[in-house]
N, C-alpha and C positions, 0 to 999 in steps of 0.2 A: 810265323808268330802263332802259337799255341790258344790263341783267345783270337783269335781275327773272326770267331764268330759267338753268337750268342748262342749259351745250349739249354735251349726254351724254347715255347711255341708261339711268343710272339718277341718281335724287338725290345730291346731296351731304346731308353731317349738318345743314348748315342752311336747305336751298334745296329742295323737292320737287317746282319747277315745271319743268318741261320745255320745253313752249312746244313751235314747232311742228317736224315732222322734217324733218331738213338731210335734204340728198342723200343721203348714206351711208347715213342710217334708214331715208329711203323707199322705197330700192331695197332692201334687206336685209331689210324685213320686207310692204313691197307686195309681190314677187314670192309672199308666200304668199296671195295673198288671188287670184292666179292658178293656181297648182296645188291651189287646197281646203287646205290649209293649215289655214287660218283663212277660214270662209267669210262674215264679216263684223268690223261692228264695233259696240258698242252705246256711242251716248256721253251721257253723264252729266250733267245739270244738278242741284245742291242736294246734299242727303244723304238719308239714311235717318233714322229716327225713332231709334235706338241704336247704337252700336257691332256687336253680336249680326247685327242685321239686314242692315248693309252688309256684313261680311263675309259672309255667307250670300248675297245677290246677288252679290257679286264670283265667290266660287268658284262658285256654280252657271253662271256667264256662263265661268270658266274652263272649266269642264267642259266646255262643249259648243265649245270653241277658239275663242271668241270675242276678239277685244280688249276692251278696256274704255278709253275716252275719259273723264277727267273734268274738268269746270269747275262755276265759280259755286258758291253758297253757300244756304244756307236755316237762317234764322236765325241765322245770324253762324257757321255750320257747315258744312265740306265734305266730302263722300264720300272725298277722299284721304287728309285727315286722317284720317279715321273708320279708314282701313287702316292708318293709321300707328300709331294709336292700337291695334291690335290686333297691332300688329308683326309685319304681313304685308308682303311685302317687296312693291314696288311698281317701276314702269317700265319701260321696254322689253321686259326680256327676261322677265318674269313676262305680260304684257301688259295690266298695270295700268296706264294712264298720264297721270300728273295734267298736263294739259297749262297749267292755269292758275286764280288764284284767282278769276278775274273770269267774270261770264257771254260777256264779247267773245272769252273764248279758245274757246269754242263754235265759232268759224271753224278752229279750226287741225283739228278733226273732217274739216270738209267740202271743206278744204283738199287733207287725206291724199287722200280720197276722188278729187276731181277731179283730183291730181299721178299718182292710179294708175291712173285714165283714159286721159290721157295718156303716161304711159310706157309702159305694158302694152297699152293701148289702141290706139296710134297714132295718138290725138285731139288735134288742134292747139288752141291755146287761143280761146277765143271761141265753138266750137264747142258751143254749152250743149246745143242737143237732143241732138246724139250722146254727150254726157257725161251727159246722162241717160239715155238708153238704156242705156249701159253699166253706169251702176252702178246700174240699178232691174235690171238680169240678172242682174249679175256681181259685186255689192257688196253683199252683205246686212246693211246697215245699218238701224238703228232710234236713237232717242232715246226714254232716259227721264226723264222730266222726276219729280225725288224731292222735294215739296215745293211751296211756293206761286208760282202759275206771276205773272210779273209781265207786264208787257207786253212787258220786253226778253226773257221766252222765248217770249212768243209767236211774236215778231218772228221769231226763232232756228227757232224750231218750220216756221212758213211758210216759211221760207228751204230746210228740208232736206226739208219735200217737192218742193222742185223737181229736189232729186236722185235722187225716189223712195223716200223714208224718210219713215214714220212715228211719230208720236210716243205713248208711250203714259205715260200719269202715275197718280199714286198720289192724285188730287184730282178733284172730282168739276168738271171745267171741262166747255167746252158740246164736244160729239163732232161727226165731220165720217167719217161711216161709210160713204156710198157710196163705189165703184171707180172711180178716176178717174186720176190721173197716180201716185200710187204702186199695189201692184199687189192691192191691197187695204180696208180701212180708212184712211183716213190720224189718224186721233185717234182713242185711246181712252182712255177715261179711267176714272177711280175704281176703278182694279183694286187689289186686294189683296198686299202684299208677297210674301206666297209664291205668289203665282200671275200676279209682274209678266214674269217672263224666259219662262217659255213661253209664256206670253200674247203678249208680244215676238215672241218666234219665231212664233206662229202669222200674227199680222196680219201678218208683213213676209213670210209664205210660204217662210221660210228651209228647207231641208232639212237637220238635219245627225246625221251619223254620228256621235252618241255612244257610246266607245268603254266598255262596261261591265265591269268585274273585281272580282270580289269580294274588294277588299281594304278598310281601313278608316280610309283617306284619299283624298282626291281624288286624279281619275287624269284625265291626258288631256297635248296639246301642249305646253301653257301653262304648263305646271311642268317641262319639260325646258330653262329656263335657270336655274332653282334652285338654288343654292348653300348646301352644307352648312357652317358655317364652322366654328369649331375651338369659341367659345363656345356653339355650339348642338349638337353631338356629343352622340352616346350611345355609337355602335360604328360602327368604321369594317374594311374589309377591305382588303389589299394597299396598295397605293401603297408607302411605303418602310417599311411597319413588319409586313406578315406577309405570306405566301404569298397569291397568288389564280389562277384560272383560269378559261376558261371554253371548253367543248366541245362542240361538236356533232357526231352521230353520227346514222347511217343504220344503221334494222333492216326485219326483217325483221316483219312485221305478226304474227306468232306470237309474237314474242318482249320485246314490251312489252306493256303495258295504259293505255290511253289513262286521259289525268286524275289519272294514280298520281303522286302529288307524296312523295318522302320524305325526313325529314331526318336525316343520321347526323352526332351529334356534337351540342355544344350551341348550343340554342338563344340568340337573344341577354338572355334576360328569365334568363337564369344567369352572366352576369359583370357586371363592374362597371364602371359606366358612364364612359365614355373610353378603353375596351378595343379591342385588337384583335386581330381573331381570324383565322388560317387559312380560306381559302374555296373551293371548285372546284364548280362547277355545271356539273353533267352536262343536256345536253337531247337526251334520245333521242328519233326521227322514223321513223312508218314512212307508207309512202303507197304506194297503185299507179302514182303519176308522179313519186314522188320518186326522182331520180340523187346518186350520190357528191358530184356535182360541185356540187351543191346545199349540200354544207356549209356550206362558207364562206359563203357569203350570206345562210341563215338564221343561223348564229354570231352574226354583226355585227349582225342586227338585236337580240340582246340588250339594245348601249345603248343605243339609242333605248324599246324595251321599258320598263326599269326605270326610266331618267332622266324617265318619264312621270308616273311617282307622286309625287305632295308628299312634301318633306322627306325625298326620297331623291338621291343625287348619284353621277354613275358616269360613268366618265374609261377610258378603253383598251377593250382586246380581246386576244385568245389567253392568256399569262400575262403581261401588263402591266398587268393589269387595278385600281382602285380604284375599291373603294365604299364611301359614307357613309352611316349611317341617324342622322337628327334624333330630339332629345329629343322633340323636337312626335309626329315617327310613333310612335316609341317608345309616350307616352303614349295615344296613339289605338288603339294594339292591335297597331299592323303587328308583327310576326314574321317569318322566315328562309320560312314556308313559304308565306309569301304570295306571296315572285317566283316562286314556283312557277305561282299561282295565275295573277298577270299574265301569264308566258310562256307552259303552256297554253292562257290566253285569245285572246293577243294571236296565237300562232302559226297558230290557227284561224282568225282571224278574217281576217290577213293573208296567208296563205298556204293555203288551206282549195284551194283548186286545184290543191294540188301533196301535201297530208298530209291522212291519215286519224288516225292516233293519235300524240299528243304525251306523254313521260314524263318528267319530271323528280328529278332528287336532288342535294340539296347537303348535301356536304360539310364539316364544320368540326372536324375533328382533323386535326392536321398531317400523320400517319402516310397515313393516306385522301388527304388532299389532295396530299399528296407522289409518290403514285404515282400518281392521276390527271394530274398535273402531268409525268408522266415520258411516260408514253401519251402526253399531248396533242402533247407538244415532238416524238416520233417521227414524227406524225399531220402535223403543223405542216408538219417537214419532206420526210414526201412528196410535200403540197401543192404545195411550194416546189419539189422538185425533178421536176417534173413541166414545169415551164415551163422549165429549164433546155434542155433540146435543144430545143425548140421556134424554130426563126427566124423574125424579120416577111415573109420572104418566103417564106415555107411556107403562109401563109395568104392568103386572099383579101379578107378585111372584118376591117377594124381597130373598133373601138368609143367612144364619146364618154362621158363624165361628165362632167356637170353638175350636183351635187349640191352643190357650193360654189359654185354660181352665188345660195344662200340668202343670204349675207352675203359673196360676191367678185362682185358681177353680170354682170361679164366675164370672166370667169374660163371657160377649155374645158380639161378632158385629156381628148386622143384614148390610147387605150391600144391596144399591140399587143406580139406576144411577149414581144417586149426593151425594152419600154419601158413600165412599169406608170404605174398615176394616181401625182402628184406626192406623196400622203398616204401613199405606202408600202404602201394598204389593199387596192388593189384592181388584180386581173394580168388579163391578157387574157381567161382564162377563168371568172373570176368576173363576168368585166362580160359574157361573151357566157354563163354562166350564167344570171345578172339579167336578161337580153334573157328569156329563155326564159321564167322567172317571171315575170314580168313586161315585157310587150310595149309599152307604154306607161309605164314608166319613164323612169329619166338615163341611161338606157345604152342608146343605138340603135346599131345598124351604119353606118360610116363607110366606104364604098367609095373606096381609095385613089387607086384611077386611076393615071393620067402619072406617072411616075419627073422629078421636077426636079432632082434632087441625089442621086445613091446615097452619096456619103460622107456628107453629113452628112444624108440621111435626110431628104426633105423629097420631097411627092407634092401633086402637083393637086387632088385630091379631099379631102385632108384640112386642103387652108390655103382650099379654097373653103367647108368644113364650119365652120374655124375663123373666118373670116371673118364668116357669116351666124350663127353661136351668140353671138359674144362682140358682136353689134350692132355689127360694124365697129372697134371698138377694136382687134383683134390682127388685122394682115394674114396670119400664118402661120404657123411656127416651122419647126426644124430640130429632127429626133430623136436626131442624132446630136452636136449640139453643145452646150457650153454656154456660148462666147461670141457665138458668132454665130446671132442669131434663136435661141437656144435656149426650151425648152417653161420658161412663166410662171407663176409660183404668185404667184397674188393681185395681187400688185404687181408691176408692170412696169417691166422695164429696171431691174432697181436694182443690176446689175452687180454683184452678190457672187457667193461659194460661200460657204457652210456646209456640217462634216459633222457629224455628232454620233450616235452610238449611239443604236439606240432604244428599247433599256434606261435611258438616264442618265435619273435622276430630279432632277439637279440642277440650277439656274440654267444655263442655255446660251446665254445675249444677254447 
């Protein structure tokens, strides 16, 4: 049957299979299995012995930014279902993903595997040794086999150590324990449910940075495409129905106390659920390498910060900001002082080279937030007007973003004075900011070189930059135009303008 699977990144209400990833997927979410992102994938044969227990492998596999693959059945039962059944949301962008009811969808696993060889790799097809090298370095995959192994998972089993993956199962089948073409064990068997995924990770010799926060739901990458929807709300902040904000500020190391999280105003466990409340989250920073200019780039890492936590949802930056907290966090404990807890954390962890003490305080009476809210806009706009005299030709090195290269794989903004990234987010000195923080970032210097076109802004050094970033798709652009060769957001050549505020919170297509 030609349709026995859904070709999307998440289920439909009657279809949970997926099947295997089109081009679109595999570039969109292979490129994270190249920057650590996600530094494998674990895929799934059969189920767990309950409900209780699948979930608990899935999320503990979330946590450590894992994918999750699953096929095949064990006793008339599969691990997807088992998620569905706990109305955990599943595919793509959670990285739960039922690829198929059958144990032969077991291929679309090693399929992913060798198309990210390949693309990322530079490995032509046929090339099996060099496709295995790369993904026994580069691809920290595993199989676990949940249930009774037949002979077509054997089959499955020996096939994916030829990729350098082992298999480890919850049965006590026969082991194959010496180092040989995976880079360790290749079977292990009869491990224990709560001791399958680190076991996992040990025999496949994964490394990975689990990102810890003491808050009282799961945190990590894997829940940053999580969607809060309107029947599963408790409290939401900003978007179109109350005030939000959010600020970052430089002190002076006298004048904060690192770890001081406070919250003025009420909590959310004191209105009524489907409320929304007034927000401004202040994040004070002191460092002996922290600069002004450093603002704005620790700011913006707030969304990705908070969009980390399960059943949390969070959409803008400056005072555009919305966010949702789920019945689910709700009921697990989360509070207002826990993003406290994650932005402390996550700020140290990720920027711990540039700050010494992190303080935070939010906000939730309107009065409070109103005037943080008037500061920030002042704040906002000396930002803003700081790049106003500045011209591209005052400067010597322009800078590249590639951060939408995650889900546009060709996609390049070179940015310089007069010409910010296409997202509005980011101006020449936040991207030569982000250089400084971070040297091995999206944001390197772009040496302009040859003048091709002073009207409409076009230089040797940044259409040879564009050139070799976007893998030859985009021969150049122009900076000064926007019909001819002008700079491409996502989709190429599709001959519009759009303008639109970016304040309108309304329908704009």
């Amino acid at each position: 049957d030609p349709n026995v699977y859904v070709p999307a990144e998440e289920p439909s209400p009657d279809n949970i299979w997926l099947g295997a990833a089109d081009d679109i997927i595999m570039r969109k979410r292979g490129v994270e299995f190249v920057d650590g992102t996600a530094p494998g994938f674990a895929a799934i044969l059969g189920a767990a012995p309950d409900v209780d227990t699948a979930v608990r492998i899935a999320r503990e596999l979330q946590e450590k930014n894992l994918y999750v693959f699953m096929a095949s059945e064990h006793n008339g039962v599969r691990m997807a279902e088992q998620l569905v059944e706990a109305d955990v949301q599943i595919g793509w962008t959670t990285r739960l993903v039922p690829f198929g009811p059958d144990t032969s969808a077991t291929v679309f696993s090693i399929g992913f595997a060798t198309r990210v060889a390949m693309a990322f790799g530079g490995i032509k097809p046929g090339e099996y040794r060099r496709i295995l090298i790369y993904n026994k370095e580069r691809v920290f995959a595993f199989v676990l086999a949940l249930g009774f192994v037949t002979d077509e998972w054997y089959a499955n089993a020996a096939g994916a150590i030829n990729w350098g993956f082992p298999t480890i199962a919850d049965t006590p089948i026969p082991q194959v324990l010496p180092t040989g073409i995976c880079t360790y064990e290749h079977v292990v068997s009869n491990v224990p449910h709560d001791e399958i995924v680190s076991k996992a990770i040990e025999v496949r010799g994964l490394k990975v940075t689990v990102t810890k926060v003491p808050v009282p739901v799961s945190y990590g990458p894997a829940f940053e495409g999580e969607r809060v929807r309107k029947a599963d709300l408790f409290v939401e902040f900003g978007g179109n129905r109350s005030l939000a904000v959010e600020l970052c500020r430089m002190r002076r190391m006298d004048e904060i106390q690192d770890g001081r999280i406070e919250l003025i105003g009420p909590d959310i466990d004191q209105v009524e659920e489907g409320s929304a409340l007034p927000l401004a989250i202040l994040v004070e920073i002191a460092g002996r390498k922290m600069e002004e200019d450093f603002e704005p780039i620790l700011e913006r890492q707030i969304h990705h910060f908070i969009n980390y936590a399960q059943g949390l949802f969070h959409m803008g930056q400056r005072d555009i900001v919305w966010l949702r907290i789920s019945k689910a966090a709700y009921e697990h404990g989360f509070r207002l002082h826990h993003i406290g807890e994650i932005l402390h954390a996550r700020f140290h962890q990720d920027f711990g080279n540039i700050l010494d003490k992190v303080q935070i305080t939010l906000y939730t009476n309107e009065e409070d937030v109103r005037r943080i809210l008037e500061e920030a806009r002042q704040i906002y706009h000396a930002r803003d007007a700081r790049m106003e005299g500045l011209k591209d030709e005052d400067v010597d090195i322009f800078y590249s973003c590639l951060l939408c290269q995650s889900f546009a794989p060709t996609h390049v903004c070179v940015i310089s004075p007069e010409r910010p990234g296409l997202c509005g987010a980011y101006t020449w000195l936040d991207a030569k900011a982000m250089y400084e923080v971070n040297p091995e970032g999206p944001n390197q210097p772009v040496e302009y070189g040859e003048i091709i076109d002073e009207l409409k802004g076009a230089w040797k050094g940044v259409n040879e930059f564009v050139r070799k970033a976007s893998r030859g798709a985009i021969d150049g652009y122009n900076f000064y135009s926007v019909v001819d060769e002008g700079m491409i957001e996502m989709a190429a050549r599709v001959l519009g303008v759009g303008r639109v505020d970016v304040r309108e919170d309304g329908n704009t297509m």
